[in-house]
C-alpha positions as CSV (number, residue, x, y, z in Angstrom):
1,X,88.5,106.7,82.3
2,X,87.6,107.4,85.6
3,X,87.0,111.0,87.7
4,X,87.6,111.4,91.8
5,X,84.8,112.5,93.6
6,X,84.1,112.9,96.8
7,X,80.5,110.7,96.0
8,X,80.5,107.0,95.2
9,X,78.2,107.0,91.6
10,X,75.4,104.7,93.3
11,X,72.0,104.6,93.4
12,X,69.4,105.8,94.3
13,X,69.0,103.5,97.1
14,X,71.8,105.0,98.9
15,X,69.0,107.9,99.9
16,X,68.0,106.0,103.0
17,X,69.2,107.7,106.2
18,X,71.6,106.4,108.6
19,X,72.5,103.1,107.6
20,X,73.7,101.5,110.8
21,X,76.2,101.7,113.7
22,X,79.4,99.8,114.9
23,X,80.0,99.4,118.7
24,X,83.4,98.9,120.0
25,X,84.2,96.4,122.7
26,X,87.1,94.3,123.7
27,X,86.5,91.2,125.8
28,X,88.9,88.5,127.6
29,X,86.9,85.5,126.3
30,X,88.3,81.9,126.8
31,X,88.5,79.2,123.7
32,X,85.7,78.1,122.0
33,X,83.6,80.2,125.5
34,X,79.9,81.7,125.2
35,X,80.1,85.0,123.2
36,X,80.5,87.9,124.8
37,X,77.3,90.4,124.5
38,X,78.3,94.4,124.3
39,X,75.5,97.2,123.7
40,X,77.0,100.4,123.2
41,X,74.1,102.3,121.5
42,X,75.3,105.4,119.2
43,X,74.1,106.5,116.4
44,X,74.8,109.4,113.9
45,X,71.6,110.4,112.6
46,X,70.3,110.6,108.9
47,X,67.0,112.2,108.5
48,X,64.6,111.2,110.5
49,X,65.4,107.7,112.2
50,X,69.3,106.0,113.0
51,X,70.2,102.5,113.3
52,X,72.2,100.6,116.0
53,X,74.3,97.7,116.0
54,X,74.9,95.0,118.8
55,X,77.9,92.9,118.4
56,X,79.1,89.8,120.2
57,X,82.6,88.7,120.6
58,X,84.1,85.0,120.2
59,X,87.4,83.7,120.2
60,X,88.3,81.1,117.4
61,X,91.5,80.0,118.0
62,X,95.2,81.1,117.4
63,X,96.2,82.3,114.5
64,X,98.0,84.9,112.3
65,X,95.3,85.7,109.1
66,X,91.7,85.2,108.7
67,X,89.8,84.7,105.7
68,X,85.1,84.3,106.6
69,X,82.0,83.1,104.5
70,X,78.9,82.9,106.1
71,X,76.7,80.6,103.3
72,X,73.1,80.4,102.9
73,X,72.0,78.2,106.0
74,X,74.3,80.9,108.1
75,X,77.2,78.7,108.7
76,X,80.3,80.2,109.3
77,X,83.6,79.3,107.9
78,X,86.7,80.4,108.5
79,X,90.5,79.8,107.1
80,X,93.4,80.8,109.1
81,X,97.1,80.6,109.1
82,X,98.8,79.7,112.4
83,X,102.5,80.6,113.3
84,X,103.6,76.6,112.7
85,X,102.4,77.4,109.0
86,X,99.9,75.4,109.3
87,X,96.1,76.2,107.4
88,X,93.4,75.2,109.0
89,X,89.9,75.4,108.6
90,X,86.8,76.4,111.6
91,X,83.2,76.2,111.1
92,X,80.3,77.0,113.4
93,X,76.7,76.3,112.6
94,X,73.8,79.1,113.6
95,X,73.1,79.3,117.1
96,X,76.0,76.9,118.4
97,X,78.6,78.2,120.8
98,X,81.5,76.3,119.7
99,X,83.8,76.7,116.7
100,X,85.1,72.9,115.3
101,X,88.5,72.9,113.8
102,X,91.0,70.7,111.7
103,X,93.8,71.5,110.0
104,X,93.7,70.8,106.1
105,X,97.3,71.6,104.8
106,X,100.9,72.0,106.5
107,X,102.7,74.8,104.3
108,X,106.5,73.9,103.2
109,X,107.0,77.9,103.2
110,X,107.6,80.5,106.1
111,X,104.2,82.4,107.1
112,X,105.0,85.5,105.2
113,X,102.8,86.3,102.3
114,X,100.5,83.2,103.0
115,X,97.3,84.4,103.0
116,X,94.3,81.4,102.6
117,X,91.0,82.4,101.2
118,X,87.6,80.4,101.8
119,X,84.5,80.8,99.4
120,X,81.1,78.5,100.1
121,X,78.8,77.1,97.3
122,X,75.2,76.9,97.3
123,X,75.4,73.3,98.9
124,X,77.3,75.2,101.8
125,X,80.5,73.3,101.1
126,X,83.8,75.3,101.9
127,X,86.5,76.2,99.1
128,X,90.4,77.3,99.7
129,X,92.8,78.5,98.1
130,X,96.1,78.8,99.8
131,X,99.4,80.1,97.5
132,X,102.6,78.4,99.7
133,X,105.3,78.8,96.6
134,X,102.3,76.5,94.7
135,X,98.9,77.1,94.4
136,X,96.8,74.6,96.3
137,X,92.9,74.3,95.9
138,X,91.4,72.2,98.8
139,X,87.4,71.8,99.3
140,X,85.4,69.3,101.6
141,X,83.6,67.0,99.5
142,X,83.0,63.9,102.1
143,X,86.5,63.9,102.8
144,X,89.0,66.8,102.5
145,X,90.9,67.0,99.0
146,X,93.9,69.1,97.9
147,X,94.8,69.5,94.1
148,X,97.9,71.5,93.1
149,X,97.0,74.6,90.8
150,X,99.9,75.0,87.8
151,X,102.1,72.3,88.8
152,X,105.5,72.7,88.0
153,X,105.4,76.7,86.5
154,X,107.2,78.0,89.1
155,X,106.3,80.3,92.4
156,X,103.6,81.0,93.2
157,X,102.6,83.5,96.4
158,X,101.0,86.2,97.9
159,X,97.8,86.5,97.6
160,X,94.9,84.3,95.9
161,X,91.4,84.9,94.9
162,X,88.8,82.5,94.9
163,X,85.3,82.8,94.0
164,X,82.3,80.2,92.8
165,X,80.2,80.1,89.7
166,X,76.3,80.1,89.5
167,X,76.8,76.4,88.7
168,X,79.5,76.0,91.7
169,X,82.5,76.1,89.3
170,X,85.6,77.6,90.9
171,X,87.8,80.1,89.7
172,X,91.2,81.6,91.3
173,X,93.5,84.1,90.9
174,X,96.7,84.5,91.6
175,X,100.4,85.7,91.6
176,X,102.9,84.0,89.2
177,X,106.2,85.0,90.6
178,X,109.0,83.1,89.2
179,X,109.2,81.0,86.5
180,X,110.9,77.2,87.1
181,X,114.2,78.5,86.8
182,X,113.7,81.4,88.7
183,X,113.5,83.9,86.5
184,X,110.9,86.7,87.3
185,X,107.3,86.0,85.6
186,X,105.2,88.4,87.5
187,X,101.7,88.2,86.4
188,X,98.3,87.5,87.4
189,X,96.7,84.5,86.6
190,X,93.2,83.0,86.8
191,X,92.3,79.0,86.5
192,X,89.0,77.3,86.2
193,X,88.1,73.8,86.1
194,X,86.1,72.8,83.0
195,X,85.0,69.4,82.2
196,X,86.9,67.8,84.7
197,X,90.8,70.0,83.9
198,X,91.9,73.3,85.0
199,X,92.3,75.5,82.4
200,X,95.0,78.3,83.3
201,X,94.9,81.9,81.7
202,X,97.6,84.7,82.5
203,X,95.1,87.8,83.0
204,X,98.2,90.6,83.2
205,X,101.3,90.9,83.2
206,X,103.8,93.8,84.6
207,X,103.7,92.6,88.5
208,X,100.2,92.5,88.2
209,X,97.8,90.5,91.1
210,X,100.1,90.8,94.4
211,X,97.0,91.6,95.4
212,X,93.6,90.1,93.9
213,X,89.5,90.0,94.4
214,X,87.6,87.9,92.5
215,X,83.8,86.9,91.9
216,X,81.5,85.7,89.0
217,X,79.0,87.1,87.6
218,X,75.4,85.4,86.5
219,X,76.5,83.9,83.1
220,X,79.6,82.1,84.9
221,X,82.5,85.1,83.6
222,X,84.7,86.2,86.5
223,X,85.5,89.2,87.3
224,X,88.8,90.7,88.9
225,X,90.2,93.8,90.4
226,X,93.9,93.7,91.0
227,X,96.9,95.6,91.9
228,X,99.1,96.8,89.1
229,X,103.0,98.0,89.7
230,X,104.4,98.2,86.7
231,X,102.8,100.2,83.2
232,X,104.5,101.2,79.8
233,X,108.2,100.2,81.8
234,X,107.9,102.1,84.6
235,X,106.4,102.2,88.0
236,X,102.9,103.1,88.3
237,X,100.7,101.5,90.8
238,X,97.2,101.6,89.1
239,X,94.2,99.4,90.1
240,X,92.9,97.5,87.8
241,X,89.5,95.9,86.6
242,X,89.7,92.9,84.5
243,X,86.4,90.7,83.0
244,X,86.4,87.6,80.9
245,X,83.8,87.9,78.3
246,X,84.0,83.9,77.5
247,X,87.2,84.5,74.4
248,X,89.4,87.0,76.5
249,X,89.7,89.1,78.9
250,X,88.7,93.1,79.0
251,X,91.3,95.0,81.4
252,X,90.5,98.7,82.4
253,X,92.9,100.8,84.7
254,X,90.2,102.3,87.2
255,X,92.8,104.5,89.1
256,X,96.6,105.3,88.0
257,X,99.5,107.1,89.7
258,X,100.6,110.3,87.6
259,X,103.9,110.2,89.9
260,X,104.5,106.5,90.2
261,X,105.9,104.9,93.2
262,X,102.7,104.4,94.5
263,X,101.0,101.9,96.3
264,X,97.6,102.5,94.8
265,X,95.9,99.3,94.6
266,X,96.8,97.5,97.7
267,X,94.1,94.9,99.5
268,X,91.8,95.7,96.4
269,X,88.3,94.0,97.4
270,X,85.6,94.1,94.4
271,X,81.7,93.5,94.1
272,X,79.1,93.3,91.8
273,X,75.9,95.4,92.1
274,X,72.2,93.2,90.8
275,X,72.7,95.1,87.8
276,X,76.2,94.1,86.8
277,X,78.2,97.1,87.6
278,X,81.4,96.9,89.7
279,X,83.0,98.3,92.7
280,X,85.9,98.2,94.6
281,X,87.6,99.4,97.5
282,X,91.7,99.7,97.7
283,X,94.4,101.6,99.2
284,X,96.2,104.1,97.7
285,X,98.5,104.8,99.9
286,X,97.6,105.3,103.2
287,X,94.2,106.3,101.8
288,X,91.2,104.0,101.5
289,X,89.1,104.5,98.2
290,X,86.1,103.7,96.6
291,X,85.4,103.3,93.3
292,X,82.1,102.5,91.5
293,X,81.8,102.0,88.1
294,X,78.5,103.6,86.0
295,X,77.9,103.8,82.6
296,X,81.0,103.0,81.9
297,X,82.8,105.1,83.5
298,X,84.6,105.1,87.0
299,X,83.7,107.3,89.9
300,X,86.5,107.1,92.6
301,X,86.1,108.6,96.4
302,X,88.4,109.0,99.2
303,X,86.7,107.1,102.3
304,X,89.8,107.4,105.0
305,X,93.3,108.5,105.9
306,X,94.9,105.5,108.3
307,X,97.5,106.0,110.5
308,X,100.8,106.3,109.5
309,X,102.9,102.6,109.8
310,X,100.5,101.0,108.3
311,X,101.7,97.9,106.6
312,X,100.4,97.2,103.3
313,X,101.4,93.8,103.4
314,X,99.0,92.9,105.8
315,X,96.5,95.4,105.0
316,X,93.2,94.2,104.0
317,X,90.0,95.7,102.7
318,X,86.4,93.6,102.4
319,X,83.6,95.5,100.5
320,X,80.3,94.4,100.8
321,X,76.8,95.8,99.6
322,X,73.7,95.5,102.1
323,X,70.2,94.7,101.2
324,X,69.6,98.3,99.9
325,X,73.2,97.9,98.2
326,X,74.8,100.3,100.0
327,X,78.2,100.1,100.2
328,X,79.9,99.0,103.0
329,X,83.6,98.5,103.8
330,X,85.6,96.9,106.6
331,X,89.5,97.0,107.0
332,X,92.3,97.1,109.4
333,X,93.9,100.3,110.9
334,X,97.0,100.7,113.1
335,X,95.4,99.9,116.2
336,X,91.5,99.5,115.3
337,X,89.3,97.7,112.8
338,X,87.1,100.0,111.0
339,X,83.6,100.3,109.3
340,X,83.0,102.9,106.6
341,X,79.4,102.8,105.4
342,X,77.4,105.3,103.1
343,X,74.9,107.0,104.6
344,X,72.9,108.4,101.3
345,X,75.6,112.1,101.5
346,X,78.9,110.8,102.6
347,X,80.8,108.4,104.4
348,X,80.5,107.4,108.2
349,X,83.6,105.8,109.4
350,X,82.7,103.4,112.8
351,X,85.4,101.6,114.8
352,X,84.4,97.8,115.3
353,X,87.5,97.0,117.5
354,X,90.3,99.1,118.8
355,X,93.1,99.9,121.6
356,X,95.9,97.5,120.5
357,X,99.3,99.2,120.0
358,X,99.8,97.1,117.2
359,X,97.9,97.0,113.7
360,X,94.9,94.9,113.0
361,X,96.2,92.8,110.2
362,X,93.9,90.3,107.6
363,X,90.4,91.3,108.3
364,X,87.5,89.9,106.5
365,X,84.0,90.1,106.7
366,X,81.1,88.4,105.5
367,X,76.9,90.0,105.2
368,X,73.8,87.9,106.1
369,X,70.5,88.3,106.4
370,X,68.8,91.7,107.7
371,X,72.2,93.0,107.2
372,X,73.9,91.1,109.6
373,X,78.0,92.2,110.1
374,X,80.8,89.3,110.5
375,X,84.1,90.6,111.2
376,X,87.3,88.3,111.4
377,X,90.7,89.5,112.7
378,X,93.8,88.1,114.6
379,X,93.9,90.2,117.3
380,X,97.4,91.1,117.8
381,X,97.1,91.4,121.3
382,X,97.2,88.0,122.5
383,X,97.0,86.1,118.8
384,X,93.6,85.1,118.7
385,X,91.4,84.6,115.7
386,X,88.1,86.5,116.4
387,X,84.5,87.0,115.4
388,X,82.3,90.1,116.0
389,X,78.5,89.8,114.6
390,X,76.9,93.3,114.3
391,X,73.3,92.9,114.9
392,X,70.9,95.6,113.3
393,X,68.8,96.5,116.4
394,X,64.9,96.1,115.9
395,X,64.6,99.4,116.8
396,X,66.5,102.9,116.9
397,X,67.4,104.7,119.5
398,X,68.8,108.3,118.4
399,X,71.3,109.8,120.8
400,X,73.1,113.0,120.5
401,X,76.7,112.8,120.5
């Protein structure tokens, strides 16, 4: 069951004021060049006190998606597509100036609906997934090394999930397309390796998991939002929640279509709060939601209207919670790349990037320390993979608008 509501069901944490502000800024950097610094103090004020962010700027290098971690020692890493369909993989330690890149996997399939994912363990070594017709699963373990996912069940594509266990088991979801002979399969499926095999799962079925988030909770079950097209025979585009209690897996519809036809559930991004409630952000539509998940029960707000075009396949949503576990969510919009925060009453939106004529496609984002923002996008103005780190400033200024 679940209600709309112009309120995310959070805490009481979310009573602090003002939780922070995004800067926007364009720069011309060169390759692998110092970051570029940009103040632009703003604020829009709580209470009593506002919060301001200042962001740097760093070019990666070329590429078409972008997928970030940041992992406990603050290393970055970064997977990204290029236009020779080529995955590679970037890292920069803390306080360096220069991203190091190699490429890990040459895809056999055109760049459309490629989209590699990275995850870090607790040893700060880098997992992919990458879904190129098969699903591969490469991490860096002295030496780089691929294993094929499902070998032999068909196609595979679209998007993959990929998230670590408390132990540093992975688990991934995916897209089962066709079958070996072609034949339509369409569900979503999760694998995890235990004792030394991967052990596969379908979680739905009904062209379920186009688009997937995945994590794990404390005791080692993952969880899974997912996008949902097709329900009692007929079109319904419905998010959905799924979680694996350790014998099968639980699957609630958070948010369903009465009309059908839509694209509800698109770039679905999903956390989990301390406590062990869920939340997830999604389009439905062109209209970004929220939904949080409290006593059961599904509380579902509308955070944004993008502009019109926008193309859901390389839309993206990344929803993280801050120290105070606020939500926070970053995505692409025609021409910008957006932060919507909570600010205790309602939503802030903030534009990290914007002025391109084209749409900001495949943006992630990663949370550090002291609430620390990393944003990664191609810029589709001259195809570079870019970084913007959003500082919280030691102290606010408060300026009228």
């Amino acid at each position: 069951m679940s209600k709309e509501n112009e309120t995310p069901g959070m805490s009481k944490s979310f009573s602090r004021a003002c939780m922070g502000m995004i800067s926007t800024s364009q720069g011309g950097l060169r390759d692998l060049a110092l970051p570029l610094v940009v103040s632009l103090l703003m604020c829009y004020c709580g209470q009593s006190s506002a919060q301001e962010r200042s962001w740097t700027f760093e070019k990666v290098a070329r590429g078409l998606t972008s997928s970030i971690a940041l992992d406990r020692d603050q290393n970055l890493h970064l997977t990204y597509l290029t236009r020779e369909a080529k995955v590679y993989y970037a890292f920069r330690p803390p306080g360096s100036l220069k991203w190091f890149s190699i490429k890990v996997v040459d895809s056999t399939h055109s760049t459309d609906h490629i989209f590699p994912r990275v995850a870090v363990d607790k040893q700060d070594r880098p997992h992919l997934c990458v879904a190129t017709g098969a699903l591969l699963y490469i991490t860096l373990n002295q030496r780089w090394v691929t294993e094929e996912i499902d070998r032999g069940s068909g196609t595979l594509s679209y998007y993959c999930s990929i998230a670590l266990g408390p132990d540093g088991t992975p688990h991934l979801g995916w897209y089962h397309e066709k079958l070996p002979d072609g034949q339509n399969y369409l569900h979503f499926r999760h694998a995890d390796l235990e004792d030394g095999a991967w052990m596969v799962r379908s979680v739905d079925g009904g062209v379920s998991g186009k688009w997937s988030s995945m994590v794990v909770d404390s005791k080692g079950f993952p969880h899974a939002s997912y996008s949902q097209f097709f329900s009692n025979g007929k079109s319904a585009g419905e998010v959905r929640y799924a979680e694996w209690n350790g014998s099968n897996w639980s699957i609630t519809a958070v948010d369903s279509s009465d009309n059908g036809g839509s694209y509800r559930g698109y770039d679905n991004s999903l956390v989990l709060s301390p406590d062990g409630s869920a939340s997830i952000s999604y389009f439905d539509g062109a209209t970004l939601k929220y939904a949080h998940q409290e006593h059961g029960k599904w509380t579902i707000a509308k955070v944004d209207i993008v502009a019109s075009g926008y193309d859901y396949y390389g839309g993206s949503t990344t929803l993280l919670l801050d120290s105070y576990g606020n939500p926070h969510i970053i995505y692409g919009d025609f021409g910008a790349v957006k932060h919507a925060f909570w600010d205790g009453k309602k939503w802030q939106i903030e534009t990290v990037v914007s002025g391109a004529v084209q749409q900001y496609r495949y943006v992630d984002a990663a949370i550090g320390p002291k609430d620390t923002l990393y944003v990664s996008y191609p810029d589709p103005e001259d195809g570079f993979i870019k970084v913007a780190t959003g500082k919280l400033a030691s102290s606010a200024q408060v300026r009228s608008k």
